[in-house]
N, C-alpha and C positions, 0 to 999 in steps of 0.2 A: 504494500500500500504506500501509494507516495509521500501520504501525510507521517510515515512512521518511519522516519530512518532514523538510524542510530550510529553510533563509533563501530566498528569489528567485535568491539567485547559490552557486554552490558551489567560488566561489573566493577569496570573501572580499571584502568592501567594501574594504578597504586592503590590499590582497594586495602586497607588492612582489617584486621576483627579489632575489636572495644570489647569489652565484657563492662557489662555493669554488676556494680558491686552487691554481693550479698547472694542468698541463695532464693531460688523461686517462691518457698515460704515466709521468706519475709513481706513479700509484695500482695500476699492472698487477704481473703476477707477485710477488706479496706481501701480506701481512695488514696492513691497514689499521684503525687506530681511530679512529672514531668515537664521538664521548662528544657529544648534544645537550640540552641544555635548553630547553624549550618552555611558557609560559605564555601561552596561548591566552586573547587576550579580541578578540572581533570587534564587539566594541561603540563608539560615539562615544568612551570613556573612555578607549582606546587605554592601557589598562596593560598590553598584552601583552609578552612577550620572547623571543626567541631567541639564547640561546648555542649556540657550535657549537666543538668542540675537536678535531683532526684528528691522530691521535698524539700528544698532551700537549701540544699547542700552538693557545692560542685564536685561530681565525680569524674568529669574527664574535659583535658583541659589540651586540645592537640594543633596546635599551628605546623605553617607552612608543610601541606599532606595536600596531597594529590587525590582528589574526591570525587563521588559522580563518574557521570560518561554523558558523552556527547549525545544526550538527545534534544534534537527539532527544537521542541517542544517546552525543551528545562524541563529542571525536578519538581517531584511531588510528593507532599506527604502521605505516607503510608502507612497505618493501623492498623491492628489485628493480633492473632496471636497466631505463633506460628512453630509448630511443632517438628522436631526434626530426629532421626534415632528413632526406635524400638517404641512402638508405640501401643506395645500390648500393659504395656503400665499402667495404662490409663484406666482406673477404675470407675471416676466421677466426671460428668460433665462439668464443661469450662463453660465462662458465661466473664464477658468486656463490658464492661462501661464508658464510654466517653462523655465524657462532660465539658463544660466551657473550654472549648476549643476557643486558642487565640494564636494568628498568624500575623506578622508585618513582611513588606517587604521593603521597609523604610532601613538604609544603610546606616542610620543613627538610628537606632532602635535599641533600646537596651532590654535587661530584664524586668525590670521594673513594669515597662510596656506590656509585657506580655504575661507577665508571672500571676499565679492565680490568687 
């Protein structure tokens, strides 16, 4: 489809992993915030960044990273839960909530802006 081109890879030339902190039981039965910052450059010039704030508290703090891929179109937020590994573990249904989603794409945008 013409409207949908992308780079060779759709995972980014310098894609690394992040873990966030703590184990998946800490995050259950309760409203969790997240607050991200994302400056996307997938280019050699590797100006990109990812902040990431976990209930008021910064757990990943990563400049000049090579982020993204070249799509058309630019990035987009993504939500869900997403399962990966042996999945016969799963005794109980999972169940998301989202709430007061807040987006800028104001370049002076701080947390403040968007934090809940």
């Amino acid at each position: 489809m013409e409207w949908y081109k992308l780079s060779p890879t759709t995972k980014g030339e310098g894609t690394g992993r992040f873990t966030i902190p703590g184990e998946k039981k800490d995050y259950l039965d309760r409203w969790v915030d997240f607050v991200l910052h994302a400056k996307v450059d997938y280019s050699d010039a590797k100006t990109g960044r990812l902040e990431l704030w976990v209930d008021g508290n910064k757990v990943l703090d990563k400049h000049n990273i090579q982020f993204g891929y070249n799509d058309e179109k630019g990035i987009y937020p993504s939500w869900g839960m997403y399962f990966n590994g042996d999945l016969s573990v799963m005794k109980n249904d999972h169940f998301l909530y989202l709430d007061s989603i807040k987006m800028s794409i104001d370049k002076n945008a701080t947390y403040s802006d968007v934090s809940p």
